[in-house]
MDAnalysis code that builds the backbone (N, CA, C; Angstrom):
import MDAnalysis as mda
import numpy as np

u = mda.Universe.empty(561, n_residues=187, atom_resindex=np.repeat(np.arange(187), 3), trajectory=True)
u.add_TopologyAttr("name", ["N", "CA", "C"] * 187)
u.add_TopologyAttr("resid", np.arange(1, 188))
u.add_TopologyAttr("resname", ["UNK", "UNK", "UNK", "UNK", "UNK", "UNK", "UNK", "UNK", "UNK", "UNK", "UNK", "UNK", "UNK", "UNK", "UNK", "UNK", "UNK", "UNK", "UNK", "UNK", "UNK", "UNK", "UNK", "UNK", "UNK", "UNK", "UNK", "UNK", "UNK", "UNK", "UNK", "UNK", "UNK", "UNK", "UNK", "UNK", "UNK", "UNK", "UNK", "UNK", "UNK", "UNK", "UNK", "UNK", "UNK", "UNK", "UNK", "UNK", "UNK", "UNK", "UNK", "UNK", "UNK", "UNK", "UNK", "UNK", "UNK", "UNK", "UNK", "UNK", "UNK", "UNK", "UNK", "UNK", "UNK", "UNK", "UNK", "UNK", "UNK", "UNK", "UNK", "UNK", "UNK", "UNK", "UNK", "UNK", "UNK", "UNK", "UNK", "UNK", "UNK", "UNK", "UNK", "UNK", "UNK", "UNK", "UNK", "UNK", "UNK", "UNK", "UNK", "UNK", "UNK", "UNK", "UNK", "UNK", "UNK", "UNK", "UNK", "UNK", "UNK", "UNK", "UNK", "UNK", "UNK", "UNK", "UNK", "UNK", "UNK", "UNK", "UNK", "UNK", "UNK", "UNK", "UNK", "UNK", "UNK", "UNK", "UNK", "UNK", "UNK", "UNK", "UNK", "UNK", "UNK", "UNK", "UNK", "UNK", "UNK", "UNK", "UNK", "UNK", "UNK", "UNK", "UNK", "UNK", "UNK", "UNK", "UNK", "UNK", "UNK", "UNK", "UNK", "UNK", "UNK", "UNK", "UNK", "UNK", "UNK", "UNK", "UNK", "UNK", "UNK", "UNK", "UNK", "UNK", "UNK", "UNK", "UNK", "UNK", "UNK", "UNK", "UNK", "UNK", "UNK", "UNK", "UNK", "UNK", "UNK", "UNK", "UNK", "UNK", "UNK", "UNK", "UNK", "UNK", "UNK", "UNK", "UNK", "UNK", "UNK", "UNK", "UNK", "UNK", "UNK", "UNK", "UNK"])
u.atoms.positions = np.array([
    [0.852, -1.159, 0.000],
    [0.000, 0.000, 0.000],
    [0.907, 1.234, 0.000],
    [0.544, 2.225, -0.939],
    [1.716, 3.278, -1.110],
    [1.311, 4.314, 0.201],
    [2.104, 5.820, 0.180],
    [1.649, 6.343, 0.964],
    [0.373, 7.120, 0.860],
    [-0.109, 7.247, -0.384],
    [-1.308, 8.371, -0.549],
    [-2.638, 7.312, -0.621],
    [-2.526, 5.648, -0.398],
    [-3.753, 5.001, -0.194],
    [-4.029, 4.694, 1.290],
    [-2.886, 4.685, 2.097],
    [-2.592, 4.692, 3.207],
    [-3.511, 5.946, 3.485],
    [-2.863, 7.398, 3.913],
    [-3.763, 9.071, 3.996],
    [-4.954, 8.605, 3.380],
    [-5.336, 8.182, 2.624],
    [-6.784, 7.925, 1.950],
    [-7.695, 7.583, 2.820],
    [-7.418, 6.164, 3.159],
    [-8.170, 5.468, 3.886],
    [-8.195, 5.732, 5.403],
    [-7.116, 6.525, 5.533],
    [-7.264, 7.008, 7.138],
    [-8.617, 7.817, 7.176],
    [-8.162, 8.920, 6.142],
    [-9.018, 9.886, 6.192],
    [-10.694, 9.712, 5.997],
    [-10.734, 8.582, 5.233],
    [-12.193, 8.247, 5.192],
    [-12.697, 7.592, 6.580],
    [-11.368, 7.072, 7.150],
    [-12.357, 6.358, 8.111],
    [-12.195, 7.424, 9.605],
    [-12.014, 8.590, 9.526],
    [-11.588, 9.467, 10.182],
    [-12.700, 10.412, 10.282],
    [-13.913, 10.583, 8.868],
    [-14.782, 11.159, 8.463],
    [-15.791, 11.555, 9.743],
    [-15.653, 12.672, 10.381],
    [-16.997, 12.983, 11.266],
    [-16.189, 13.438, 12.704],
    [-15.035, 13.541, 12.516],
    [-14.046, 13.760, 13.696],
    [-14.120, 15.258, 13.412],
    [-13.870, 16.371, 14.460],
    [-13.569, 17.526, 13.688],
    [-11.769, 17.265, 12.693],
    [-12.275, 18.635, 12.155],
    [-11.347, 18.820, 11.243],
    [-9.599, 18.862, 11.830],
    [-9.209, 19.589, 12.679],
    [-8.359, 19.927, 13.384],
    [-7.918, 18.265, 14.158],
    [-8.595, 17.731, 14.155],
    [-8.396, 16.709, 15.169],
    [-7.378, 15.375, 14.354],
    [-8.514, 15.441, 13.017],
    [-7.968, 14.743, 11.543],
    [-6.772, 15.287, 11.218],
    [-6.460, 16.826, 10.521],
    [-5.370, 16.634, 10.409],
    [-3.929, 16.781, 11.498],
    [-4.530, 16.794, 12.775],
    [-3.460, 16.452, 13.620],
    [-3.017, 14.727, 12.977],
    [-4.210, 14.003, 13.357],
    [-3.566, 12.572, 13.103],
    [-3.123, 11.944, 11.873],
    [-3.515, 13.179, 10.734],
    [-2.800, 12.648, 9.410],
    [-1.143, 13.243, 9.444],
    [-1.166, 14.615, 9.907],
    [0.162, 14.943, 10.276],
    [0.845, 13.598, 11.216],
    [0.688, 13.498, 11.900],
    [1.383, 12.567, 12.712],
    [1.681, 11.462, 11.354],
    [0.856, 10.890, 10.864],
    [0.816, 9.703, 10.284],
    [1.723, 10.493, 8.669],
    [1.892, 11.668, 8.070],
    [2.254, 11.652, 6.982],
    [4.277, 12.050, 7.687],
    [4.166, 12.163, 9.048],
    [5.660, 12.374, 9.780],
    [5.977, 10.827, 10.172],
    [5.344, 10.097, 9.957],
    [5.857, 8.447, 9.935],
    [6.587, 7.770, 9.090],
    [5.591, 8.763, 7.856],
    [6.218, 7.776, 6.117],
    [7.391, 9.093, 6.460],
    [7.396, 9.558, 6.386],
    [8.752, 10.479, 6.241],
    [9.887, 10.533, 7.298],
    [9.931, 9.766, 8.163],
    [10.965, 9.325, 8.764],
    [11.504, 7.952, 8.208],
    [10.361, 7.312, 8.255],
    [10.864, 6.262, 7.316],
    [11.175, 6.123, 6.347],
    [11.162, 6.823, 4.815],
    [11.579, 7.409, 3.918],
    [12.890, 7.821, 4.469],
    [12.865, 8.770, 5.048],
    [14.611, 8.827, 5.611],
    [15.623, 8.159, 6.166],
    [14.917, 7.063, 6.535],
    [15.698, 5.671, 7.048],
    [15.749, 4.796, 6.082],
    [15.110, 5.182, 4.954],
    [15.338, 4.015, 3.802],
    [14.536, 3.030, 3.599],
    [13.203, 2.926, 4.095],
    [12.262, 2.016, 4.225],
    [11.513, 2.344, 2.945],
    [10.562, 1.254, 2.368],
    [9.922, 2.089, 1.323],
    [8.257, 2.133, 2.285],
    [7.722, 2.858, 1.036],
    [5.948, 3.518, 1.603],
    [5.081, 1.841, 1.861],
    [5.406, 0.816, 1.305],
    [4.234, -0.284, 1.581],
    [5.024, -0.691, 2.853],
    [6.383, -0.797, 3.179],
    [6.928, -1.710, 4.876],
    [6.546, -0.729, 6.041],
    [6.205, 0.844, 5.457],
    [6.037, 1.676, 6.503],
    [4.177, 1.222, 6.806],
    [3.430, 1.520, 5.815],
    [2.288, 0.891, 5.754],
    [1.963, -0.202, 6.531],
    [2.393, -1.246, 6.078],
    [2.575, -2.476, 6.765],
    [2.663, -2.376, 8.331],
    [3.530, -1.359, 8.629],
    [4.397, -1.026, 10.005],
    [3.164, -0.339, 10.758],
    [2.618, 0.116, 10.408],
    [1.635, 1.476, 11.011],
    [0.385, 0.194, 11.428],
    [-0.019, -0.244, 10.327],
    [-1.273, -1.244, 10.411],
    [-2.432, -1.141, 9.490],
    [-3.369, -1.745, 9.278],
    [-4.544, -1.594, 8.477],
    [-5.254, -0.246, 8.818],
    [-4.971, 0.671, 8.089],
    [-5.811, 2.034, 8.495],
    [-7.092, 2.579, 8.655],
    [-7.815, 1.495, 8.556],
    [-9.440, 1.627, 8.805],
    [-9.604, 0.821, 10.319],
    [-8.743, 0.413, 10.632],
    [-8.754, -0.163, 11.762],
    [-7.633, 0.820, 13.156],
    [-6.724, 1.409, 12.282],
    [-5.986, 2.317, 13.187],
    [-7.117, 3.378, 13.282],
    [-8.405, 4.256, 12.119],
    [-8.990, 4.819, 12.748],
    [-10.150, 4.993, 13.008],
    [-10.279, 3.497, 13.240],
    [-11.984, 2.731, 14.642],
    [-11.155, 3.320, 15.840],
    [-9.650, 3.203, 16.322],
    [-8.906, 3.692, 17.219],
    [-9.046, 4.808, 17.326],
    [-8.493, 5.431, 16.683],
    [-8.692, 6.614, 16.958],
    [-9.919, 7.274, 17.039],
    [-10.567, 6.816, 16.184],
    [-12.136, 7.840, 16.440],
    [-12.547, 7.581, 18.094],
    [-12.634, 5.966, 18.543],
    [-12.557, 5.707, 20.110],
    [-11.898, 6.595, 21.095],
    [-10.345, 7.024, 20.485],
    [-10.000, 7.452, 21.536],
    [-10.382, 9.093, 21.533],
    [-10.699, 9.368, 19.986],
    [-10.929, 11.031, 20.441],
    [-12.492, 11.068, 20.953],
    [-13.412, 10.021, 20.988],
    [-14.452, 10.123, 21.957],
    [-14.359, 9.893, 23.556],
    [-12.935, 9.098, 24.055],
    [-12.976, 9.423, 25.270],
    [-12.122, 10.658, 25.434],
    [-11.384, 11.456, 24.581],
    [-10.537, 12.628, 24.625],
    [-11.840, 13.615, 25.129],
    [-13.016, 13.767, 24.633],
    [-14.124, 14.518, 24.572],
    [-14.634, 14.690, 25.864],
    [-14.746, 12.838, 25.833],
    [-15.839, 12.670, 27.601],
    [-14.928, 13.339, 28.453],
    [-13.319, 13.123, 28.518],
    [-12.716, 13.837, 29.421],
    [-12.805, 15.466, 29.312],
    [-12.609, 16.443, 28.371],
    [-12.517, 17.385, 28.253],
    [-13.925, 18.157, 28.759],
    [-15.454, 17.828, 28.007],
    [-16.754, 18.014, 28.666],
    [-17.399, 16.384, 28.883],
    [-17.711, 16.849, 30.383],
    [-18.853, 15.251, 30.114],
    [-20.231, 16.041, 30.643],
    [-20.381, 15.320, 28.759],
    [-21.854, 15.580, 28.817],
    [-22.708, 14.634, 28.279],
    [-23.660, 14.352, 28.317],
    [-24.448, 13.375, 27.644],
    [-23.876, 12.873, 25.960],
    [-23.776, 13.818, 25.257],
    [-23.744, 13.956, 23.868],
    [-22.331, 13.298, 23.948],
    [-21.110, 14.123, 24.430],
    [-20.051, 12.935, 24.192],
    [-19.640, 11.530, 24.946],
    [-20.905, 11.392, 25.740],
    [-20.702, 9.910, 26.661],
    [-21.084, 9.190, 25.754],
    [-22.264, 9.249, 25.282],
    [-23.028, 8.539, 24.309],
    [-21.728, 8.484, 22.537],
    [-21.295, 9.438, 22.318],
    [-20.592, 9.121, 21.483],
    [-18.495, 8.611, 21.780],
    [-18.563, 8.517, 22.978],
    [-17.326, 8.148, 23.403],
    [-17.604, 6.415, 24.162],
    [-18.949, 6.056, 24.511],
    [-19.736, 4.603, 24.249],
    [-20.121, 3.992, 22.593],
    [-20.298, 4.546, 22.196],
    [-20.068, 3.972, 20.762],
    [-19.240, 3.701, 19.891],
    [-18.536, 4.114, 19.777],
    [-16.898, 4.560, 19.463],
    [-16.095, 3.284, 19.809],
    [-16.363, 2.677, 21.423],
    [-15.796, 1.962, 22.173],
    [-16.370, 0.433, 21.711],
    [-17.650, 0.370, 21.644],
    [-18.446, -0.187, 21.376],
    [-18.211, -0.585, 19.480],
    [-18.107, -0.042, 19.141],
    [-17.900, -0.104, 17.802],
    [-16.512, -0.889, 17.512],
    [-15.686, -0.653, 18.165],
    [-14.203, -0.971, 18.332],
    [-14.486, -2.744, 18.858],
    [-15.071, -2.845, 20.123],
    [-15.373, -4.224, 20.798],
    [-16.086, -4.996, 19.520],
    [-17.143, -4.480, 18.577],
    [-18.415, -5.094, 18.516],
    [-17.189, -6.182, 16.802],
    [-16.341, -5.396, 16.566],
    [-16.173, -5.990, 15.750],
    [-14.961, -7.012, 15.822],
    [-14.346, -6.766, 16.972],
    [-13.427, -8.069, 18.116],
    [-14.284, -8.987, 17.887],
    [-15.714, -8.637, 18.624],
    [-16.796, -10.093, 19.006],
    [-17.062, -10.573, 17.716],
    [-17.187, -10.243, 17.023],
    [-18.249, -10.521, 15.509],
    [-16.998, -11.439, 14.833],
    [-15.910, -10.731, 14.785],
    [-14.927, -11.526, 14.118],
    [-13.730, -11.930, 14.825],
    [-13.173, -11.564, 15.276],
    [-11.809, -12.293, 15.980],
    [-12.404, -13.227, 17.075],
    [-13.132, -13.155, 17.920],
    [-13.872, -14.099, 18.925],
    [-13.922, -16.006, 18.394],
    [-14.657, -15.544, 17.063],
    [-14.687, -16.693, 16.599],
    [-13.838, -17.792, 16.349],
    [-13.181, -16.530, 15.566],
    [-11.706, -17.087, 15.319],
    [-10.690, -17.692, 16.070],
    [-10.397, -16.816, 17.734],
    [-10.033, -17.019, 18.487],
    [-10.225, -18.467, 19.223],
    [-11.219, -18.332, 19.285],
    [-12.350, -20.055, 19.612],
    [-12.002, -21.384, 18.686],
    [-11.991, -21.132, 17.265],
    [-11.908, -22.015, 16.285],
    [-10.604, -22.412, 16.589],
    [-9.302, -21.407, 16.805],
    [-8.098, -22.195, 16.507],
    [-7.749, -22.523, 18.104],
    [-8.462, -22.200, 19.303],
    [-8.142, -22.904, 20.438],
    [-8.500, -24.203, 20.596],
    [-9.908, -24.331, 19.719],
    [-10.418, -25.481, 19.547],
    [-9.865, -26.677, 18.576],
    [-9.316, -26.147, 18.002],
    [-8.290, -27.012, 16.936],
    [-6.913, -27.539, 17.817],
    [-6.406, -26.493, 18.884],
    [-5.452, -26.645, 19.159],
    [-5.763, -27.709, 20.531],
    [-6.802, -27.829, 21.452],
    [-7.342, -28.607, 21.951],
    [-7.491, -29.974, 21.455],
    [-7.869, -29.792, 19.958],
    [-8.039, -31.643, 19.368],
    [-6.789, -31.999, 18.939],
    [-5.552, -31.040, 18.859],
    [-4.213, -31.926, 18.659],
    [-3.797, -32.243, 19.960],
    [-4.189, -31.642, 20.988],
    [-3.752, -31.927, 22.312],
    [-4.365, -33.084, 22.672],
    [-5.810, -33.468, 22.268],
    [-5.965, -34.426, 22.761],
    [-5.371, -35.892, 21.970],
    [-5.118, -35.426, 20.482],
    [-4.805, -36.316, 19.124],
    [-2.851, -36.845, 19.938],
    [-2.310, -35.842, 20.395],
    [-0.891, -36.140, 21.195],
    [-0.929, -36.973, 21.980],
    [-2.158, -36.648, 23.248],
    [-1.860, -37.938, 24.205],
    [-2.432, -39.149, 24.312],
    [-3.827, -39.253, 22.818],
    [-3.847, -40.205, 22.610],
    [-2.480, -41.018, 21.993],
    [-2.348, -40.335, 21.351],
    [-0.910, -40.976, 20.371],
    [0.390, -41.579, 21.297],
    [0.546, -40.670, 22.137],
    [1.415, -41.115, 23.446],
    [0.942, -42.458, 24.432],
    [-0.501, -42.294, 24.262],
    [-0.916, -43.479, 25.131],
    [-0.936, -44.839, 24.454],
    [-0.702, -44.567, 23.153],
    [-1.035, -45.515, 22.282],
    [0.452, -46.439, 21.928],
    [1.280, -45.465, 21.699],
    [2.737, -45.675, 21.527],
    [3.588, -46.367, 23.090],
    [2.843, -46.184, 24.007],
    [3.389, -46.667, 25.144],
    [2.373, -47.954, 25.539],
    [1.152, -48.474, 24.941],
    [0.719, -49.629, 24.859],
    [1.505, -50.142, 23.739],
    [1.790, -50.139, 23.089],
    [2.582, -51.038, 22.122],
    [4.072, -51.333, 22.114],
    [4.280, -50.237, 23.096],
    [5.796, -50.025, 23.147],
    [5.822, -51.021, 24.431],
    [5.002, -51.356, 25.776],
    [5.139, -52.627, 26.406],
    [4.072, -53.719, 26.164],
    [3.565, -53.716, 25.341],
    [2.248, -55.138, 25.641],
    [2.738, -55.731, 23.906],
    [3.289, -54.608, 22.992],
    [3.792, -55.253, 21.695],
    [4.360, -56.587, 21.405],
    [5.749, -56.865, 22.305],
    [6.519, -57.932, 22.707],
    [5.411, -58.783, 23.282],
    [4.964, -58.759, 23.862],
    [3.633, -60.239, 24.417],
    [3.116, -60.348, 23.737],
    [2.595, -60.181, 22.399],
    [1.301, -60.576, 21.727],
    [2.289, -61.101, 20.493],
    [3.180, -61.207, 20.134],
    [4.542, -61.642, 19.010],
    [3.614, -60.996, 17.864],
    [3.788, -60.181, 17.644],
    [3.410, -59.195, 16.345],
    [4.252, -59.267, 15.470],
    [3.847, -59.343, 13.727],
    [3.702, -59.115, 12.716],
    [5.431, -58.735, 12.717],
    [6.773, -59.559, 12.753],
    [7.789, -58.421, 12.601],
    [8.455, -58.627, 13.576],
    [7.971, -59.616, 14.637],
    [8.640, -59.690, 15.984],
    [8.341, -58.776, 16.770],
    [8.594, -59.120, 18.412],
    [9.106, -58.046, 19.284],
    [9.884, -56.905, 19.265],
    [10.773, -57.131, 18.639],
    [12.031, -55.990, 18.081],
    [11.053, -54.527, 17.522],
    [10.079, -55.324, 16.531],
    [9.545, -54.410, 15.556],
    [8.660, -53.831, 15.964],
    [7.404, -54.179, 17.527],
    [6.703, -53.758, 18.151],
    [7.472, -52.595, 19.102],
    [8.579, -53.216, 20.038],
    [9.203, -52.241, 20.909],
    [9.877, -50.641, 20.035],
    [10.161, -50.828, 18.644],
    [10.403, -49.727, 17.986],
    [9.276, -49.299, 17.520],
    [7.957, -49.854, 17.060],
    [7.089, -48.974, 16.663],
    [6.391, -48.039, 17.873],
    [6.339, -48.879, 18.963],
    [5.532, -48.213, 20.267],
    [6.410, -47.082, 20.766],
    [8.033, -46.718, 20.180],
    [8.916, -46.160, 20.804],
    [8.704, -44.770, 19.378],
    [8.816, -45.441, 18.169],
    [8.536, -44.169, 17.561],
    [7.110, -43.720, 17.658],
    [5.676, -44.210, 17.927],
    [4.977, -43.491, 18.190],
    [4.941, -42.326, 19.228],
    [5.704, -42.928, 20.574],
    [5.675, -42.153, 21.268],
    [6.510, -40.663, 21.282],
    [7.160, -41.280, 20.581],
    [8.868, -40.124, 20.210],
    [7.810, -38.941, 18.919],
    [6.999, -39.537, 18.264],
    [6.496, -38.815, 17.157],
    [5.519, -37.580, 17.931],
    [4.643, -38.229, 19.098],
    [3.850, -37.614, 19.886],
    [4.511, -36.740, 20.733],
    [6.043, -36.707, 21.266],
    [6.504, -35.785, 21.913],
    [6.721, -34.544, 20.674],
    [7.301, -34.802, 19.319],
    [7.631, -33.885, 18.779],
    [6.065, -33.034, 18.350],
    [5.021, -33.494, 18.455],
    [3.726, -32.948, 17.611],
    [3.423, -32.522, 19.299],
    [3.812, -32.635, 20.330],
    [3.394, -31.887, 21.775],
    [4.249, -30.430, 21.912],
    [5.592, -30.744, 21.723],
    [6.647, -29.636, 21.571],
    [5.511, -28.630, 20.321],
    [5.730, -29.143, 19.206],
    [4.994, -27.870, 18.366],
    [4.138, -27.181, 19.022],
    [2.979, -28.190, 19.635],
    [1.875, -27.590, 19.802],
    [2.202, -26.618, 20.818],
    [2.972, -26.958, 21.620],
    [3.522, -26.149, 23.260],
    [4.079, -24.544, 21.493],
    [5.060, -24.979, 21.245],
    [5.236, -23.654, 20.225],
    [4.057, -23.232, 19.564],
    [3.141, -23.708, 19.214],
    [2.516, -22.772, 18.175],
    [0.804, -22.166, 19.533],
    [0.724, -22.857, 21.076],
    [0.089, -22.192, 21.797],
    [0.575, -20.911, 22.110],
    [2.049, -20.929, 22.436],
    [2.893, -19.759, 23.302],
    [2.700, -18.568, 22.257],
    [3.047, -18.968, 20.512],
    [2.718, -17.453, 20.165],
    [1.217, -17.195, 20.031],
    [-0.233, -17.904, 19.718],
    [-0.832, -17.801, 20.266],
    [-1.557, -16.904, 21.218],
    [-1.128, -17.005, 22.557],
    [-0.780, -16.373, 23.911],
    [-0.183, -15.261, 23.193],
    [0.488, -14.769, 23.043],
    [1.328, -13.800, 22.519],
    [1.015, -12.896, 21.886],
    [0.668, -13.386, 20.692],
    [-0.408, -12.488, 19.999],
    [-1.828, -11.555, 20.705],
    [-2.749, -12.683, 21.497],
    [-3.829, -12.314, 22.223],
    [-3.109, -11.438, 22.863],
    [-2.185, -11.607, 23.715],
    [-1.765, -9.960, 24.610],
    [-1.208, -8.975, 24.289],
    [-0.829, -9.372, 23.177],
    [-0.237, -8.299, 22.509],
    [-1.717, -7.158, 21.990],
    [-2.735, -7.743, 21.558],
    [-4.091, -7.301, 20.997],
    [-4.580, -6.710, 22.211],
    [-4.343, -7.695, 23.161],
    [-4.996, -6.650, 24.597],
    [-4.546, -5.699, 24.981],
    [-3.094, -5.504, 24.901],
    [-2.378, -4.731, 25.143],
    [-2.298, -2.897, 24.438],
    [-2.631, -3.432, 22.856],
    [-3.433, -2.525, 22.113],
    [-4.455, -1.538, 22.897],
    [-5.679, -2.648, 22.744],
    [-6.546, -2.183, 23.498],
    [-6.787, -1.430, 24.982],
    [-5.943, -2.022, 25.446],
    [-5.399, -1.144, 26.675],
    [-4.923, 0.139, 26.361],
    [-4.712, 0.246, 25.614],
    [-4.050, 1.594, 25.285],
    [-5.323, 2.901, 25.297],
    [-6.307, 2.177, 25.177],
    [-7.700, 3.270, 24.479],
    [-8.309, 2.991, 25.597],
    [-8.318, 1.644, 26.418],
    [-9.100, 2.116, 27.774],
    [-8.173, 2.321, 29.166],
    [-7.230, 2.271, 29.091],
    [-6.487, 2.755, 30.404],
    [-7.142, 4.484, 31.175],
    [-7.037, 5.530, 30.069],
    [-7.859, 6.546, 30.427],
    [-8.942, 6.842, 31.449],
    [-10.096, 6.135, 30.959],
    [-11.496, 5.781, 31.221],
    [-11.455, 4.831, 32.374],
    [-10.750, 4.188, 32.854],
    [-10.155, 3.210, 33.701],
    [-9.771, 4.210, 35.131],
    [-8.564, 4.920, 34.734],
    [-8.092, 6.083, 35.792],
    [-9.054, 6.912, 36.797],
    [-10.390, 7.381, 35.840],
    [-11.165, 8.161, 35.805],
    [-12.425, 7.832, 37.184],
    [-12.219, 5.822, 36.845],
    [-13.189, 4.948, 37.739],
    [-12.669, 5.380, 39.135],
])
């Protein structure tokens, strides 16, 4: 995304903020590409860097509605510094929630797919040799030994691919924290 689709889309989704307020945050945002430009970056890694800009300004419009409630609280900007907020949450719930759910839930059925596999690899790995299987004993005590060895390495992943996971989610909260810490103080 270059830099003038980037300003574009800020600005549309910026639409209804006063004026002064907008181009404070396009200034800010057109002193981003231009530091980075001076560091040698090009306009789509700075893009990239900043974030999806219809989503940096659901943020911002949020936070200049609690900028408001703090400055006057009055009905008119509670109600629009609750929506704002609300607007920001509603589309967490609608879409990342799900999502969030789907791949915990995925990551739950390899967890359980591991220790079946482990339990399975350690019945064969001692009851193999008693039943003289297909191949000998030899060939049972190594298959029950690589099942189990296969199930530690697909547990390790999973332990890696929960932790970033985790990581990500707080990192998103952490975001979000950013727009309600304010409103928080205030309690």
């Amino acid at each position: 995304m270059t830099r003038a689709e980037f300003i574009a889309r800020l600005r549309r989704g910026l639409a209804g903020l006063p004026v002064t307020t907008i181009a404070d945050i396009v200034a800010d945002h057109e002193a981003h590409f231009a530091d980075a430009q001076d560091a040698g970056r090009s306009e789509a890694e700075t893009a990239a860097a900043l974030g999806d800009p219809d989503r940096l300004a659901r943020e911002m419009r949020a936070e200049a509605g609690l900028k408001q409630w703090e400055e006057r609280k009055n009905p008119s900007n509670a109600v629009a510094a609750v929506i704002a907020l609300l607007g920001l949450g509603a589309l967490d719930v609608m879409f990342l929630l799900p999502l969030l759910m789907g791949v915990l839930g995925a990551l739950f059925g390899v967890l359980v797919a591991v220790i079946t596999l482990f339990i399975a690899g350690g019945f064969v790995f001692a009851m193999g040799p008693l039943t003289l299987p297909p191949g000998g004993p030899i060939t049972a005590f190594l298959a029950g030994l690589g099942l189990m060895a296969t199930a530690t390495f697909l547990g390790a992943l999973l332990t890696a691919v929960t932790v970033g996971v985790v990581n990500a989610v707080v990192w998103y909260g952490r975001l979000h924290f950013r727009l309600l810490k304010p409103a928080m103080n205030q309690a």
